[in-house]
C-alpha positions in Angstrom: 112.9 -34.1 66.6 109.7 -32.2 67.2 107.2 -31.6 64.1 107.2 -28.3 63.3 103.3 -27.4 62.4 103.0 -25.1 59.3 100.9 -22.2 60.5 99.6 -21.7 57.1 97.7 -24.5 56.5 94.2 -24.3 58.1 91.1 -25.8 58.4 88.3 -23.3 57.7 85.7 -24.5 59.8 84.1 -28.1 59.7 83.7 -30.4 56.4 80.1 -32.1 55.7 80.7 -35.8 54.5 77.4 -36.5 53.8 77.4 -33.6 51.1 81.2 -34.7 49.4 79.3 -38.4 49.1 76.2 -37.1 47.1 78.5 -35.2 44.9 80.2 -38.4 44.5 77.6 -40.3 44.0 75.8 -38.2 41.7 79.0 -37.6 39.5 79.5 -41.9 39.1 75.9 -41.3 38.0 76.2 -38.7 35.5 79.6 -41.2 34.4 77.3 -43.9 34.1 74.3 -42.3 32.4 77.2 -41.2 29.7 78.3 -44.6 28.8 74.9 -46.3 28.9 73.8 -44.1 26.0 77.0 -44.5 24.3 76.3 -48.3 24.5 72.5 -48.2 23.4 73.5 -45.7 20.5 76.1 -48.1 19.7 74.2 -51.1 19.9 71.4 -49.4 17.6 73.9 -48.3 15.0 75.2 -52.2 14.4 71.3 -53.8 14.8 70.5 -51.1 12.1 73.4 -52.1 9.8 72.3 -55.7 10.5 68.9 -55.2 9.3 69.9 -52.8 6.5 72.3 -55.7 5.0 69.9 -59.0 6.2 66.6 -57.2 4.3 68.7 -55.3 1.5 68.0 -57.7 -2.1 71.4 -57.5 -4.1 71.3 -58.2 -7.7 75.0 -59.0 -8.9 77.7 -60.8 -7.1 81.9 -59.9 -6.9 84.6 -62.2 -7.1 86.6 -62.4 -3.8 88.7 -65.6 -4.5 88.6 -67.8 -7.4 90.5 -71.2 -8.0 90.7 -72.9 -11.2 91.8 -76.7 -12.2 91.4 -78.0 -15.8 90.0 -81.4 -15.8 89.1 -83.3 -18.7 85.8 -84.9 -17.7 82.3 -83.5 -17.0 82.4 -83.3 -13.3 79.6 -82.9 -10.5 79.9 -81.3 -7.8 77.9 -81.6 -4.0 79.3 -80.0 -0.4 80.0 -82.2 1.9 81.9 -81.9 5.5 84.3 -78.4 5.2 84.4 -79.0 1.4 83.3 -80.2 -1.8 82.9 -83.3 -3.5 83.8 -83.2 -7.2 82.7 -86.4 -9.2 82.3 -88.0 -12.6 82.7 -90.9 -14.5 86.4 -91.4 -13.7 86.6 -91.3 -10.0 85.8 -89.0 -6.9 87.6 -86.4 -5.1 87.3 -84.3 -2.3 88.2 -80.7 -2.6 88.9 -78.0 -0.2 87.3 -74.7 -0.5 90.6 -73.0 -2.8 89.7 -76.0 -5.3 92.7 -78.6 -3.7 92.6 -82.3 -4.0 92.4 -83.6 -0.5 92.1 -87.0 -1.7 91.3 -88.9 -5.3 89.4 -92.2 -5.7 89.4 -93.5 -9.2 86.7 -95.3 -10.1 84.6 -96.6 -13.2 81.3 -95.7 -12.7 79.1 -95.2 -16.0 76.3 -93.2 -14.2 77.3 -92.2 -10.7 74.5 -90.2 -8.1 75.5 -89.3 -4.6 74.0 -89.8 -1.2 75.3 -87.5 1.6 74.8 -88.1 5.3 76.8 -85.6 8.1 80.1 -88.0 8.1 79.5 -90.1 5.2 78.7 -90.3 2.0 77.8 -93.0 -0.8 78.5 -92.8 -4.5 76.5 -95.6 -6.2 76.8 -96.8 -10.4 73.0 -96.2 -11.6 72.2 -99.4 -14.0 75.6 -101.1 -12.8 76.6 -102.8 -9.2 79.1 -101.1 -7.5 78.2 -98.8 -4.5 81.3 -97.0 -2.7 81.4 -95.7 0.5 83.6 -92.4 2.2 84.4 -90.5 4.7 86.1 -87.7 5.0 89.6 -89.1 5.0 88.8 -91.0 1.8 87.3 -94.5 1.2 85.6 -96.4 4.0 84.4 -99.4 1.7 82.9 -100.8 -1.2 79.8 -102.8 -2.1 79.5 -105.2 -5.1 75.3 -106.1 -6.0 74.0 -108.9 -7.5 71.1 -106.5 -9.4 71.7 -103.2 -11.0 71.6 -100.4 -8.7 68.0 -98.1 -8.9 68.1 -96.4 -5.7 70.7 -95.8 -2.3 70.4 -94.3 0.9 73.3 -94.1 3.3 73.0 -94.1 6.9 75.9 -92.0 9.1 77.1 -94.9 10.0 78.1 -96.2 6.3 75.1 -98.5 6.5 73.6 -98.1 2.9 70.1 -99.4 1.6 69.8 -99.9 -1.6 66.9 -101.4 -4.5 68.2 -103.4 -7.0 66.2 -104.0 -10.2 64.4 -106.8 -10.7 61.2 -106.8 -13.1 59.4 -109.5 -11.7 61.1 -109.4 -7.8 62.7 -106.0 -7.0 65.2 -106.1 -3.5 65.6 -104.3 -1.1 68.8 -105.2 1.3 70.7 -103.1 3.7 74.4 -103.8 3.3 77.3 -102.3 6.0 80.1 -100.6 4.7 82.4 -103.7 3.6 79.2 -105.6 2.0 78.0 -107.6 4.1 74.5 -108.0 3.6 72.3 -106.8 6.9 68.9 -107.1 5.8 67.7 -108.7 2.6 64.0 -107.8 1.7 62.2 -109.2 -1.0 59.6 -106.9 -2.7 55.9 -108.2 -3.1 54.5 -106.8 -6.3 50.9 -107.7 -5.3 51.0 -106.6 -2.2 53.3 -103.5 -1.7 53.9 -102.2 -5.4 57.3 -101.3 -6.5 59.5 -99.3 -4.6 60.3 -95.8 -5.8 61.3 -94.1 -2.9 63.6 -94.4 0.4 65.6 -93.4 3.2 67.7 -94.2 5.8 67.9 -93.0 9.9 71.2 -91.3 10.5 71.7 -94.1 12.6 70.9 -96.7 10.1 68.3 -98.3 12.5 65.2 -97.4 10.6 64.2 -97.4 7.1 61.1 -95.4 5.2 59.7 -96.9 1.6 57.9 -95.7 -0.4 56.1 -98.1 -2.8 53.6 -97.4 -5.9 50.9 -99.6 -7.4 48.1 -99.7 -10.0 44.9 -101.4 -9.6 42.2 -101.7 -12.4 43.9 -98.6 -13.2 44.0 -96.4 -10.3 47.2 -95.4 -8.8 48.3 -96.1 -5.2 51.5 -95.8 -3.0 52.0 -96.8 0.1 54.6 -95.7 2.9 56.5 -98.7 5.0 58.6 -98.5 7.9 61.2 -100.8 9.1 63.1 -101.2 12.1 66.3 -103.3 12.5 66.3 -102.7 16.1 64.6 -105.3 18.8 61.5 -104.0 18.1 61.3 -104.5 14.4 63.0 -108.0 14.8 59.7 -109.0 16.1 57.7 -108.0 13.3 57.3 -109.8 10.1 59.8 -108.5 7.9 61.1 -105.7 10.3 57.9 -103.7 9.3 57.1 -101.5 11.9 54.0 -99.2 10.2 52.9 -98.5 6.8 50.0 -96.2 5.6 48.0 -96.0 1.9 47.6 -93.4 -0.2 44.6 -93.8 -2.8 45.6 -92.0 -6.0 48.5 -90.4 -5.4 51.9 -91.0 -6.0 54.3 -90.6 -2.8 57.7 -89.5 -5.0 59.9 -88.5 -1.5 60.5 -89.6 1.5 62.9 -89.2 3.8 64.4 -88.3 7.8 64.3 -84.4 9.0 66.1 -86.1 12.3 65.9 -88.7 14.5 62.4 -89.2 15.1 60.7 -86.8 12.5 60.0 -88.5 9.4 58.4 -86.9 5.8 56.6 -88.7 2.9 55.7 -86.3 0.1 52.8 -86.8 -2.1 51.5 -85.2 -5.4 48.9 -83.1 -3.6 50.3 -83.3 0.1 52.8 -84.2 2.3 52.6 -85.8 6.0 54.8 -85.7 9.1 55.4 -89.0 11.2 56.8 -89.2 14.5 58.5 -92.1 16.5 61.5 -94.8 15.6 60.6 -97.8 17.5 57.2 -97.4 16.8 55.2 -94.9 13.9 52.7 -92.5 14.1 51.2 -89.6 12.0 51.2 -86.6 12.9 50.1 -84.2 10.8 49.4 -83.4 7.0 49.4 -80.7 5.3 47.6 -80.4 1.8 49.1 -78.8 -1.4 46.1 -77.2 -3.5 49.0 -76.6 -5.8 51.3 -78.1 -8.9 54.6 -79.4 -7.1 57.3 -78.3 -9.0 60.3 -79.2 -6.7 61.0 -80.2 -3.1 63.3 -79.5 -0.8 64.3 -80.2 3.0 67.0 -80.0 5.6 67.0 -80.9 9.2 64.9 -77.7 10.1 62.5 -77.6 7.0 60.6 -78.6 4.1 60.2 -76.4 1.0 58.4 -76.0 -2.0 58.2 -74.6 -5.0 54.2 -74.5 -6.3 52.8 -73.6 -10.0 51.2 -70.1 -9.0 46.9 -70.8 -9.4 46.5 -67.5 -10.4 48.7 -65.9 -12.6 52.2 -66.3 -14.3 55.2 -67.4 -11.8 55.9 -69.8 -8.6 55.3 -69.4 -5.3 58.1 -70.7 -2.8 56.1 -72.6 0.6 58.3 -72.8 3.6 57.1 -75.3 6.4 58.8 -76.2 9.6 58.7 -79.6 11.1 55.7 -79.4 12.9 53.8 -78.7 9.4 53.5 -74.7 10.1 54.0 -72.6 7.5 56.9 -70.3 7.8 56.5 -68.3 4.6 54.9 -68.3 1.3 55.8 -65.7 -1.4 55.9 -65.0 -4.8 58.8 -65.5 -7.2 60.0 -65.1 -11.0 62.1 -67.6 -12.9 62.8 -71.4 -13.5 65.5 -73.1 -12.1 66.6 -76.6 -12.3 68.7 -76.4 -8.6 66.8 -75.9 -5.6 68.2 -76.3 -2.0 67.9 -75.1 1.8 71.3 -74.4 3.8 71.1 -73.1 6.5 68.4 -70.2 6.4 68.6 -69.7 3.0 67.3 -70.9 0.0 69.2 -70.8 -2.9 68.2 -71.6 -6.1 70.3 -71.5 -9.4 70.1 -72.6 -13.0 73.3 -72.0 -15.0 74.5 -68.5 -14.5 71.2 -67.3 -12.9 70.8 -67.5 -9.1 67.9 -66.4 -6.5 68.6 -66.6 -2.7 65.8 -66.3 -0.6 65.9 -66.3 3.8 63.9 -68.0 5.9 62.1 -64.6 6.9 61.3 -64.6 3.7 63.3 -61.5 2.6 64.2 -62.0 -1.1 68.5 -61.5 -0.2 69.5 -62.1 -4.0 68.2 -62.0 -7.9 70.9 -62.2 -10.8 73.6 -63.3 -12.4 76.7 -65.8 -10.9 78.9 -64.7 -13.5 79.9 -68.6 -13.7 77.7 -72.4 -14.6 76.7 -72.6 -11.1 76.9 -76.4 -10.5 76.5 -75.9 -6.8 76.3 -72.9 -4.1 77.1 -73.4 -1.1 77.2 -70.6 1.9 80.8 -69.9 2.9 82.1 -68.1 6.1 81.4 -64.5 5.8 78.0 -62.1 5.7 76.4 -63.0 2.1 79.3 -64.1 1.0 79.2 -67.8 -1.3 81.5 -70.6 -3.1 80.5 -71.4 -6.9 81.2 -74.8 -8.1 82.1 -74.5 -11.9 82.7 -77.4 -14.0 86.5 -76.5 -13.6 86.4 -73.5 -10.8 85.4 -72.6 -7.1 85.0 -69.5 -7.3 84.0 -67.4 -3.6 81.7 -64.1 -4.1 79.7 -61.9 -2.2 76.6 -59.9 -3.4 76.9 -56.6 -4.1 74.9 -53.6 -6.1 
């Protein structure tokens, strides 16, 4: 059947392509040019709201979640893992953030501290002899000493050093996590001084020591480090490097990471580098009173005696010994400690929060006996270790 053509329907002269794709063209434009400055204005309006809530200083907290469980003991408490550690001197238990026992350990321990590493952690009898190490699914083993406990560091491996008390011969001996006794060092107290400080390597190869002396009255520490690798096996004693400090008393030491070590002084502190083998690398002098140290894996803090007038100033240092910040603050408290970005400092119900910009985030009251603080999931938002509450808040105004 033939097509019949439809004699209204005309062409009225030619069309011009090239004109219908500028219009195009410059219309996907115009489309374009719209929704790019919907996405900057958007993207302005959250960084603004960001900076508005990182640089804004809140001074009271609200309640979001609370969880309380009578216990009849005075409990301690420390984070650890994706919880909390409560202990006393009954036992240990490990608490999930709403305050529930994941697992209990009783235990008699007259005068229990704590040692926390990223997997493990040691509780150790102060005075007595009985060292017990966990892990998160509960207990991974137990140590009996021969000498009353003074001191323990626990590698992330369960290894724990420890120095036992001796007047005349203080040890030192690295057991693994069933006892067994690794490394057994006996302490010279002409030579090295008595050991006040030490630390393990996360991976339990490498130990730091610090030891303090007196001379026709002048004090002295010096700074050891042991390696239980190959290369300290051919040392005498596994020791590795040591360096002297001519009065002054070395009260810290410890591992940022790896490689990184830190010895803290009275007037100073000074950054080592190197596991198989030591060196220093920088240090960085204090003209200030010390009147509490902290550290985590990214930095080490400070709180000084202000020279010039009433109040503390807070000293922020990265691993390389730069300073990151140094400011002004108001207020004693006994709990000072660097998560994350923050630090947070508390002392019964009063709290201070400060970033690592600097910015002063919080000042005021928990509203609970802060035994611990620790950051929680959430923009400003904390959990409160009571002596029988977690207790999750956010600051407010």
């Amino acid at each position: 059947m033939k097509q019949k053509k439809n004699p209204r329907f005309r062409f009225s002269g030619s069309i011009d392509m090239e004109i219908i794709r500028r219009q195009v063209k410059r219309h996907r434009r115009s489309v374009l040019g719209q929704w790019t400055i919907r996405i900057v204005v958007a993207a302005m309006i959250v960084t603004g709201t960001y900076l508005v809530i990182e640089n804004q200083t809140y001074t009271s907290v609200a309640t979001a979640d609370s969880h309380k469980k009578n216990t009849e003991d005075s409990n301690q408490y420390i984070a650890f893992s994706d919880g909390v550690i409560r202990y006393s001197r009954d036992g240990v238990v490990f608490l999930n953030k709403k305050n529930k026992e994941k697992w209990i350990q009783p235990c008699q321990i007259q005068n229990p501290i704590v040692d926390v590493n990223e997997d493990v952690f040691a509780v150790a009898d102060v005075g007595g002899n009985t060292i017990m190490i966990f892990q998160k699914s509960g207990l991974k083993g137990e140590i009996e000493t021969t000498l009353p406990i003074e001191k323990i560091s626990v590698s992330n491996q369960g290894i724990v050093s420890a120095i036992l008390k001796n007047e005349s011969t203080p040890q030192i001996i690295s057991y693994d996590a069933v006892g067994n006794i690794l490394v057994e060092h006996q302490v010279n107290l002409n030579s090295t001084g008595y050991p006040i400080s030490l630390d393990m390597s996360a991976d339990g190869e490498n130990l730091m020591v610090s030891y303090l002396s007196t001379k026709n009255g002048t004090l002295k520490s010096m700074v050891a480090f042991y390696n239980f690798g190959k290369e300290g096996q051919e040392k005498t004693d596994n020791l590795i490097y040591t360096e002297d400090f001519d009065q002054t008393v070395v009260p810290d030491v410890f591992y940022m990471d790896a490689s990184t070590s830190v010895a803290v002084g009275d007037k100073s502190f000074v950054i080592y580098e190197g596991t198989k083998s030591v060196k220093k690398k920088t240090e960085v002098k204090l003209n200030q009173e010390i009147r509490s140290e902290f550290h985590s894996d990214r930095y080490i803090g400070f709180i000084l005696t202000n020279k010039d007038k009433s109040g503390y100033e807070v000293q922020l240092y990265d691993k390389t010994g730069k300073q990151i910040i140094n400011r002004e603050i108001t207020g004693e408290y006994s709990h000072v400690k660097i998560a994350g970005d923050e630090i947070i400092m508390f002392d019964g119900t009063k709290g201070c929060i400060i970033s690592d910009t600097g910015i002063q985030r919080f000042k005021g009251d928990w509203g609970i006996e802060a035994q611990e603080v620790i950051p929680a999931a959430g923009i400003h938002r904390y959990l409160i270790a009571g002596e029988d509450e977690l207790r999750l808040v956010y600051l407010t105004n």
